[in-house]
C-alpha positions in Angstrom: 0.0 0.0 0.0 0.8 3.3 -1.2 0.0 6.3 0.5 1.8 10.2 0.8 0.9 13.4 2.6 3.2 16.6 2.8 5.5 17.2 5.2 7.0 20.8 5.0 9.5 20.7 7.5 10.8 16.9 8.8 8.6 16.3 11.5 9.8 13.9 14.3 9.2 10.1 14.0 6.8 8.5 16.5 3.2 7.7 16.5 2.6 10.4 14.3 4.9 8.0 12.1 1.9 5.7 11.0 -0.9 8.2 11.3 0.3 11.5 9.2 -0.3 8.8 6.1 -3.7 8.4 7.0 -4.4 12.3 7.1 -6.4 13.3 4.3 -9.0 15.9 4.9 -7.5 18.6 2.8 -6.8 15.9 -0.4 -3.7 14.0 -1.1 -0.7 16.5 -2.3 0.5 16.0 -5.5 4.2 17.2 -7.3 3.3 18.9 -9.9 5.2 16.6 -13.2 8.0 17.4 -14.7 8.0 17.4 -18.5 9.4 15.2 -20.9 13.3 15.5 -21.7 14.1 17.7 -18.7 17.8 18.0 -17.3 17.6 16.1 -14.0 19.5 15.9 -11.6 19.0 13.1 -8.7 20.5 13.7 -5.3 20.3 11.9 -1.8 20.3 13.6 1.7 21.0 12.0 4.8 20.5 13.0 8.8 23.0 14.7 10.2 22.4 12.8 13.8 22.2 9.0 14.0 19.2 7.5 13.7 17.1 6.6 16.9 15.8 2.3 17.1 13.3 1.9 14.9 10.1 2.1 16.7 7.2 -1.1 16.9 3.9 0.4 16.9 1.6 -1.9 19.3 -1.2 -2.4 16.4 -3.4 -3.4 19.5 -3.1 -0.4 21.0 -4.8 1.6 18.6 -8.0 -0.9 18.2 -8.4 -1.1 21.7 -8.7 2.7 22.3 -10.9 3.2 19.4 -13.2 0.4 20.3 -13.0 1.7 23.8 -13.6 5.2 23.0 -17.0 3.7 20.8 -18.6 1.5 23.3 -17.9 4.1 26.1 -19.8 6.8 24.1 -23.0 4.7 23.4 -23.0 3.7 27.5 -22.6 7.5 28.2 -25.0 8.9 26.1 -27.7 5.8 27.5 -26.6 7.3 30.8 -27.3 10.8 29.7 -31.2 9.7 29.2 -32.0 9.0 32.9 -31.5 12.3 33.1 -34.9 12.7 31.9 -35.9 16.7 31.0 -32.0 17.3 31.0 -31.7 14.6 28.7 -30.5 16.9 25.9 -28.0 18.2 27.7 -27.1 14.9 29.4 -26.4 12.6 26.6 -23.6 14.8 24.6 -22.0 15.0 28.0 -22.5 11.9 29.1 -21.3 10.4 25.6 -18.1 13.1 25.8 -17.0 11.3 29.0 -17.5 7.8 28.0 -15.6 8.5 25.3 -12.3 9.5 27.3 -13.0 6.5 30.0 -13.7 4.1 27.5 -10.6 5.1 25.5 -8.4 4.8 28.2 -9.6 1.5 29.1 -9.5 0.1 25.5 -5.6 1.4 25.8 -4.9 -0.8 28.6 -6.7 -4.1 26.8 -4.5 -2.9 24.0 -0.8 -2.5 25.9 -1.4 -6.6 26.4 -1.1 -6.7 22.7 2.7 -5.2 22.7 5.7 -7.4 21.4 7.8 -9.0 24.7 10.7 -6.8 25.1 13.4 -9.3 24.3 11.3 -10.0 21.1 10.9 -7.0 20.3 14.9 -6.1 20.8 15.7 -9.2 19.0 13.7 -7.5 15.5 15.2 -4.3 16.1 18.6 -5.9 15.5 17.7 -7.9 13.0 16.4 -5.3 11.4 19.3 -3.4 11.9 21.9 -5.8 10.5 19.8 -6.2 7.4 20.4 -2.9 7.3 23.9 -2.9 6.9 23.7 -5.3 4.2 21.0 -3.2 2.1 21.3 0.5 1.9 17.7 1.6 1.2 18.3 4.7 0.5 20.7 4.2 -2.0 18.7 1.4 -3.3 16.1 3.6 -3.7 18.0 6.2 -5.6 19.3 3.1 -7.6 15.5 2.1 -8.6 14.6 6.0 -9.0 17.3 6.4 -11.9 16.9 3.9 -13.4 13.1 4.4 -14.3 13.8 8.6 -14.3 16.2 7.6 -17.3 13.1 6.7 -19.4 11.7 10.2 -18.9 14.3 12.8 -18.6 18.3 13.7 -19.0 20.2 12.4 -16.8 23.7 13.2 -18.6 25.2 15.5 -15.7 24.6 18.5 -17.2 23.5 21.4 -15.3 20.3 20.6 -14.7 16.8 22.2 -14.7 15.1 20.6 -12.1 16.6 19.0 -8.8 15.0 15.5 -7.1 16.2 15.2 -3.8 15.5 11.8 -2.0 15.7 11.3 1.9 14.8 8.3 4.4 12.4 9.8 6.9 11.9 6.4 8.9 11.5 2.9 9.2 8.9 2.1 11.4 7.9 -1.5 12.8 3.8 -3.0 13.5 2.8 -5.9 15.7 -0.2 -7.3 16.7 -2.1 -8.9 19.0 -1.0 -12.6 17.7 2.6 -11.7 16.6 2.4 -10.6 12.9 4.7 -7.6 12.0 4.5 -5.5 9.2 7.0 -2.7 7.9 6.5 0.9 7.2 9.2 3.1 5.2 8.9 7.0 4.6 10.6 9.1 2.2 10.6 12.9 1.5 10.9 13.8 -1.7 12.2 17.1 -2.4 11.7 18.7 -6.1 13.7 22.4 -7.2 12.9 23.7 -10.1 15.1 26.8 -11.5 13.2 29.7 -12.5 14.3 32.2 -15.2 14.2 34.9 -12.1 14.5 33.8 -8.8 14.0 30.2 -7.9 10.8 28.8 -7.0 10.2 27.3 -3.3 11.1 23.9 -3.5 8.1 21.0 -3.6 8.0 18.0 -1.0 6.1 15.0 -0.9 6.2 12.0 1.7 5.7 9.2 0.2 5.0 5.6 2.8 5.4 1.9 2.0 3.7 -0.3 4.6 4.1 -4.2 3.8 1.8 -7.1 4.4 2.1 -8.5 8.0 4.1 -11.6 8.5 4.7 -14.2 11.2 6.8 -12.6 13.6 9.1 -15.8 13.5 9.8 -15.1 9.4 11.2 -11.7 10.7 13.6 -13.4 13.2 15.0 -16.7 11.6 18.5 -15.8 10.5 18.3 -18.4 7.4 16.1 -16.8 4.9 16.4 -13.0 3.4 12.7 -12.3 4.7 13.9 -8.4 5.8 16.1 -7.9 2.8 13.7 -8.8 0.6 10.8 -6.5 1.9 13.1 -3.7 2.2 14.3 -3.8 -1.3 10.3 -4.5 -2.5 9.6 -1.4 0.0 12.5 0.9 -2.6 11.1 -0.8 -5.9 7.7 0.3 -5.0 8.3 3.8 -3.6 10.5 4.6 -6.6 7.9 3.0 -9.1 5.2 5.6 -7.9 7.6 8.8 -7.3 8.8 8.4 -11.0 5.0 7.8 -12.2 3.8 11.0 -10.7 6.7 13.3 -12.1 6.1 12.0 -15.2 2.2 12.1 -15.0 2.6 7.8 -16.6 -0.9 6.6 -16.5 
């Protein structure tokens, strides 16, 4: 699954990680394309700081608290109707507060849900040793040439137009009964030159988020499970970067 949303200034990873992809009240962002024969050049940035452990998102979590936060309204607001006259101003109340205990107590059901600590230190470092082996961000830039070749110049000469690509984050899902999924972000950054002055730079975040798998896949040292979805997660952020710039239907 495919999804972007823009993200003007590198916003910090965490459990606005997962859910800034799902944000889509004002309409998904789109770069505007870049036409047909175009100088390009493609670059790579990378964090100045290291990069924190990847964070596992306790899938759990969230459907407890939003089943909690349901069933607690519907019990407030039938408490809100013994209020009898009052009942119009009962219920909304009544369905506001059940909504915050209910949540709360669908958050703890949920924390039951989390990945063991050891287990979940034992992915994080297999996930991280993968990623010495695979450079996804290169890989990425690899995949992004190679189709951006098919569309535009990309002889080194001075170029028109600028595609910057950067890793925003790797992020990790489990559930209740031990499935894990991965989530990769990337910013893409596009400057155009201007006959005058510049215009402001474009950015887009694009997110991969792979099927879920037994978390005993993820941790058995004898197959190539994790560097095989991380090079699918590059192939398929590259294949629909390139097929917006270049409007391919």
């Amino acid at each position: 699954m495919l999804v972007a949303a823009r993200s003007p200034n590198g916003a910090a990873m965490g459990l606005a990680f997962g859910f800034a992809m799902l944000s889509g009240c004002a309409g998904t962002p789109v770069l505007k394309p870049i036409p047909e024969g175009t100088p390009l050049a493609i670059a790579t940035a990378r964090p100045a700081t290291p990069e924190e452990p990847v964070p596992i998102r306790n899938q759990a979590l969230g459907e407890g608290a939003s089943a909690g936060m349901g069933s607690g309204m519907v019990i407030g607001g039938l408490w809100g109707l013994a209020c009898g006259p009052l009942a119009p101003l009962c219920v909304p109340l009544g369905a506001g507060m059940g909504v915050v205990t209910g949540g709360a107590a669908g958050a703890v059901i949920g924390v039951t849900g989390a990945l063991p600590d050891a287990k979940a230190e034992q992915l994080r470092e297999r996930l991280a040793r993968a990623r010495k082996s695979r450079d996804i961000l290169e890989d990425l830039r690899v995949h992004v040439t190679d189709r951006a070749s098919k569309h535009w110049v990309l002889d080194g000469s001075p170029a028109a137009t600028t595609l910057t690509l950067e890793l925003r984050g790797l992020q990790l899902t489990s559930t209740r009964d031990e499935r894990v999924s991965l989530t990769v972000q990337v910013l893409a950054t596009v400057q155009r030159k201007g006959s005058g002055a510049d215009p402001p730079p474009e950015y887009k975040l694009y997110a991969y988020t792979g099927p879920l798998s037994a978390l005993g896949i993820w941790l058995d040292d004898r197959n190539d499970f994790i560097d095989s979805s991380l090079g699918a997660a590059s192939q398929q952020l590259a294949a629909e970067l390139v097929s917006e710039l270049a409007l391919a239907r």
